[in-house]
C-alpha positions as CSV (number, residue, x, y, z in Angstrom):
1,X,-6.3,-71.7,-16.8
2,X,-9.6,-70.3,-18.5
3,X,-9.2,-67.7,-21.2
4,X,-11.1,-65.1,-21.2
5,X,-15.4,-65.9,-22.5
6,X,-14.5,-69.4,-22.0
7,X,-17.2,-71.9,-19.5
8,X,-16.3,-75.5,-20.1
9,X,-15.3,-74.9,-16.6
10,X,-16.5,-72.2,-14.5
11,X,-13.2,-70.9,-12.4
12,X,-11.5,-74.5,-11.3
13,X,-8.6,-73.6,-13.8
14,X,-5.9,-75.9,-14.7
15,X,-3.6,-76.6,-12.1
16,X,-0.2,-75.0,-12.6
17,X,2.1,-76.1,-10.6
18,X,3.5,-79.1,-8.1
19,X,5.1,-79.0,-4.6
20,X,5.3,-75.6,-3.3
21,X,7.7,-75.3,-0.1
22,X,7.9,-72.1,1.8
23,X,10.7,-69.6,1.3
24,X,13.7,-71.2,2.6
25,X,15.4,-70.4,5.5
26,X,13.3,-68.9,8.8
27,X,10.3,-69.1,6.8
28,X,10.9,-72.9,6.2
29,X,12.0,-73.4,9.6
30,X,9.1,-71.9,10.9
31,X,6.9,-74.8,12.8
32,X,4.1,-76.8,11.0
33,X,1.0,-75.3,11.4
34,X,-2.2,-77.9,12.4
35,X,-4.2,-79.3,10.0
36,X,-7.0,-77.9,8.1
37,X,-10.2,-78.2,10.1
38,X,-12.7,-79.9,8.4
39,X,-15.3,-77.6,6.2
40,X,-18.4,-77.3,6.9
41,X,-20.1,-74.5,4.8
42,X,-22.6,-76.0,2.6
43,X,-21.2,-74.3,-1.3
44,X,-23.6,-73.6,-3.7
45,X,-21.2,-72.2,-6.3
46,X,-18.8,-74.3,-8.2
47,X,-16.0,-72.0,-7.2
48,X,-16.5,-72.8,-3.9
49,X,-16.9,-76.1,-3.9
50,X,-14.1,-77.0,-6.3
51,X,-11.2,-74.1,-5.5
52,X,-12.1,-72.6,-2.1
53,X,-12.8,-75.5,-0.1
54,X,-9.8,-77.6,-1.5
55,X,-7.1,-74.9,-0.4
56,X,-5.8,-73.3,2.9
57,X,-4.8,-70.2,1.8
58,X,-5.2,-67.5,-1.5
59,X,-2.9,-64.9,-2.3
60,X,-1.8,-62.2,-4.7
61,X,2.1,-62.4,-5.8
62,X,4.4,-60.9,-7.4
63,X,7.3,-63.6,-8.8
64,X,10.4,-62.2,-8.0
65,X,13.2,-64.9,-9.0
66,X,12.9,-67.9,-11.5
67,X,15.8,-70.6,-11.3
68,X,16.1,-73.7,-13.3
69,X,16.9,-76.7,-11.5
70,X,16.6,-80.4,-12.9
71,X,13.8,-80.0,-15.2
72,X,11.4,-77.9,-13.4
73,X,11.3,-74.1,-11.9
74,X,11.9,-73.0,-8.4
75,X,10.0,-69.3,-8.0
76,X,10.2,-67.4,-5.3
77,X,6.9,-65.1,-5.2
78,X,6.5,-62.2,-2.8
79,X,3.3,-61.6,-1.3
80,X,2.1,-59.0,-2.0
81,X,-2.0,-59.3,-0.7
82,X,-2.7,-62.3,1.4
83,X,-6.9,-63.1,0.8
84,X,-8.4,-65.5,2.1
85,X,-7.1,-68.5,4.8
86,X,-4.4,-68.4,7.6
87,X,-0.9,-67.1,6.5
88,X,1.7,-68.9,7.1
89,X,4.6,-67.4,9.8
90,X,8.3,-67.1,9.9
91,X,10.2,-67.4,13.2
92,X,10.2,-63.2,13.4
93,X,6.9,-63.1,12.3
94,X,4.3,-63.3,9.2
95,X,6.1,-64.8,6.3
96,X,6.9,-62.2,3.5
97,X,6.7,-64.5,0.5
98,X,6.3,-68.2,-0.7
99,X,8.4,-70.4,-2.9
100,X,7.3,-72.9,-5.2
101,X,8.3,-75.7,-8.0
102,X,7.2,-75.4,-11.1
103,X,6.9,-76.4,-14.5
104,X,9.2,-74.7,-16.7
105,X,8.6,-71.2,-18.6
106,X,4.9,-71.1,-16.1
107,X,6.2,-67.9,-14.4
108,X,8.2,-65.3,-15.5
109,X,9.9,-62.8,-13.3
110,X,7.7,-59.5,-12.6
111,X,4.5,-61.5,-13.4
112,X,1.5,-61.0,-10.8
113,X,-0.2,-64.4,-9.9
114,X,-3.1,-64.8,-8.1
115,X,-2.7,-68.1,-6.1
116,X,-4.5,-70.7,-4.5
117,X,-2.2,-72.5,-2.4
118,X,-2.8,-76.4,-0.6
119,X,-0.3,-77.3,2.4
120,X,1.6,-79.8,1.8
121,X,1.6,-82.9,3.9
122,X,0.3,-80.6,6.7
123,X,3.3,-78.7,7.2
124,X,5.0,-75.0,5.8
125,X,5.2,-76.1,2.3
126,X,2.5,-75.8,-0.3
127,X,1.0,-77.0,-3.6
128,X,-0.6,-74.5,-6.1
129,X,-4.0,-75.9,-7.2
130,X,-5.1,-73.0,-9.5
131,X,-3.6,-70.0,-10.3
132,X,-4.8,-66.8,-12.6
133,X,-2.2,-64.3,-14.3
134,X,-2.8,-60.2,-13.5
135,X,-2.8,-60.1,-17.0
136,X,-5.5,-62.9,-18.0
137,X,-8.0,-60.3,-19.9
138,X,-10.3,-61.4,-17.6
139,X,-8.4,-60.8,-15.0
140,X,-11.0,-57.9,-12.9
141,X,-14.0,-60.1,-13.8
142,X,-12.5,-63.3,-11.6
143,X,-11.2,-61.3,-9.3
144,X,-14.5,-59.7,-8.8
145,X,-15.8,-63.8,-8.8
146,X,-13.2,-64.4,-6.2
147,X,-14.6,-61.6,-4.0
148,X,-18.5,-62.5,-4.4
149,X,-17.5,-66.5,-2.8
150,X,-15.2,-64.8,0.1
151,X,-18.4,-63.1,1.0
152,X,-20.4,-66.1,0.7
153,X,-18.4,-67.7,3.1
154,X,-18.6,-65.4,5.6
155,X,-22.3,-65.9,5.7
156,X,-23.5,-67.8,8.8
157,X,-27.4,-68.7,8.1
158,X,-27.4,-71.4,5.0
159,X,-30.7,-69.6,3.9
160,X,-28.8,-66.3,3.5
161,X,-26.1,-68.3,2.1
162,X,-28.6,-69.4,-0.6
163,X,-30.6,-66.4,-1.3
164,X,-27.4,-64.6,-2.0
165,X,-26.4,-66.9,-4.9
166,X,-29.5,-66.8,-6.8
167,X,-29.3,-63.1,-6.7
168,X,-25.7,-63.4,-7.8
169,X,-26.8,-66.3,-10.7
170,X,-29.4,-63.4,-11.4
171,X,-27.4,-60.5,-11.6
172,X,-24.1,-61.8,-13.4
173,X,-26.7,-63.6,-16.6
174,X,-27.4,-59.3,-16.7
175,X,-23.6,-58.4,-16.9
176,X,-22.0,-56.8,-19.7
177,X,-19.1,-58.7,-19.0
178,X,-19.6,-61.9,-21.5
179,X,-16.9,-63.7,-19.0
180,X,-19.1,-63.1,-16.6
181,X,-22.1,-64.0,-17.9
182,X,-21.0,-67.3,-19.5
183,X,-19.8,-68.2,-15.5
184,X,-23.2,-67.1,-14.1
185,X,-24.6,-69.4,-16.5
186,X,-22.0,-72.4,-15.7
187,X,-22.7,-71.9,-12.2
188,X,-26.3,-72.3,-12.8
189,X,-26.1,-75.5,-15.0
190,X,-23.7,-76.4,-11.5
191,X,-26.7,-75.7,-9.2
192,X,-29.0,-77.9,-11.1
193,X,-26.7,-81.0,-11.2
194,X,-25.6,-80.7,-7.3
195,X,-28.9,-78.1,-5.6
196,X,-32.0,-78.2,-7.4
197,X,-34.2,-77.1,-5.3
198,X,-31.8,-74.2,-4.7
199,X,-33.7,-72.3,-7.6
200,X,-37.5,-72.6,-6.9
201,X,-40.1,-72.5,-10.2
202,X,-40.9,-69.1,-9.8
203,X,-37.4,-68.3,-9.8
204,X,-37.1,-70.5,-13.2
205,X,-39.8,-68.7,-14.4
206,X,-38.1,-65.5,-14.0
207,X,-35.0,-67.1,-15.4
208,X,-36.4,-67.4,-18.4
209,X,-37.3,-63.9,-18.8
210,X,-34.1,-63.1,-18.3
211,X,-32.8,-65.1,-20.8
212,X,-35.4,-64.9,-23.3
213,X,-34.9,-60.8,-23.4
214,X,-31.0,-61.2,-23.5
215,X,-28.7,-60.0,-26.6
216,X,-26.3,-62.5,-26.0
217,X,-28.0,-64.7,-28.8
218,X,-26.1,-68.0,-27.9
219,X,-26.5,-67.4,-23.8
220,X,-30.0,-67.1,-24.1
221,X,-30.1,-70.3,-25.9
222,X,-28.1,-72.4,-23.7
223,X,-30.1,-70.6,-20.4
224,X,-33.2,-71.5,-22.5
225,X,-32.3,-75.4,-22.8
226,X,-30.6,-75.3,-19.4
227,X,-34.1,-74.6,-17.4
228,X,-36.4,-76.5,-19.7
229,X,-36.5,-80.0,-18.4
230,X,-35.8,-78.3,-14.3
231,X,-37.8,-79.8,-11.9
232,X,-38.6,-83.4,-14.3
């Protein structure tokens, strides 16, 4: 998981955890849903295209019980704000929380988790592929992240889609939030490896600007060296 100012990897923190059934009982009994259909939104964020289209579902939990059992975890996790992707059902009805295995000491009972959860093997259970604790420092900044790619998503017209992350690359390089500026910036040295024509040379130009009239001394140096050999 990224601590807070880090880059190295834009939002696809570490993954935290291994198989993740459903709660047992009805939950568990409750019949596999189909499989994911596949994507086919075009991502122009790193987040997107390495956390949101690799899960079914994303949630925010609370972990209600941990109990040790044969050298790993099992945590039960209530849910307490479903976000993004179809939630899975008991027999009586939408399931009320999740259960998963995981590495010892990860969660701790009271802890708020926001999840991003894989079925497993197409049926009830599911894998955690990242997670992010309520009390990361960072913690409104990501969540804000999380918020800006759910809208993305939602956007039909791929032109739209793309206008709306260069004024997102744009506007997070002018945050006050160094988190968020650092991401903007690893998002934009994402763009150029996988969409390069997503930024055009006038908006390089203005890039630069940006940069150049920044106060964070060691963002506008890696912005700098990020956009001077763009486009050769």
């Amino acid at each position: 998981m990224m601590r807070g100012g880090s880059c190295a990897v834009g939002l696809a923190w570490a993954l935290a955890c291994s198989v993740s059934p459903l709660a047992k009982g009805d939950v568990q009994d409750a019949p596999p849903q189909p499989a994911a259909k596949p994507e086919t939104t075009v991502w122009y964020t790193q987040f997107g295209a390495d956390v949101l289209a690799a899960v079914h579902g994303v949630l925010l939990g609370k972990v209600v019980e941990v109990t040790p059992l044969r050298g790993t975890d099992v945590v039960r996790v209530a849910i307490l704000e479903w976000r993004s992707g179809a939630r899975p059902r008991a027999l009586t009805g939408e399931a009320l929380e999740v259960t998963l295995l995981a590495t010892p000491d990860d969660f701790f009972v009271g802890n708020e988790q926001l999840l991003f959860l894989k079925r497993f093997e197409n049926g009830p259970r599911f894998s955690v592929h990242n997670r992010i604790a309520k009390s990361d420092p960072d913690w409104d900044a990501k969540l804000a992240c999380l918020d800006h790619n759910l809208a993305l998503q939602k956007i039909e017209r791929d032109e739209d889609r793309r206008r709306e992350v260069r004024k997102r690359i744009y506007d997070d390089l002018e945050s006050r939030t160094n988190w968020t500026r650092w991401h903007s910036y690893q998002e934009l040295a994402w763009v150029k490896k996988h969409h390069p024509t997503l930024v055009t040379y006038d908006d390089r130009e203005d890039l630069k600007k940006l940069a150049a009239a920044s106060e964070d001394v060691k963002l506008r140096g890696a912005v700098l060296e990020l956009l001077k050999d763009w486009g050769k």
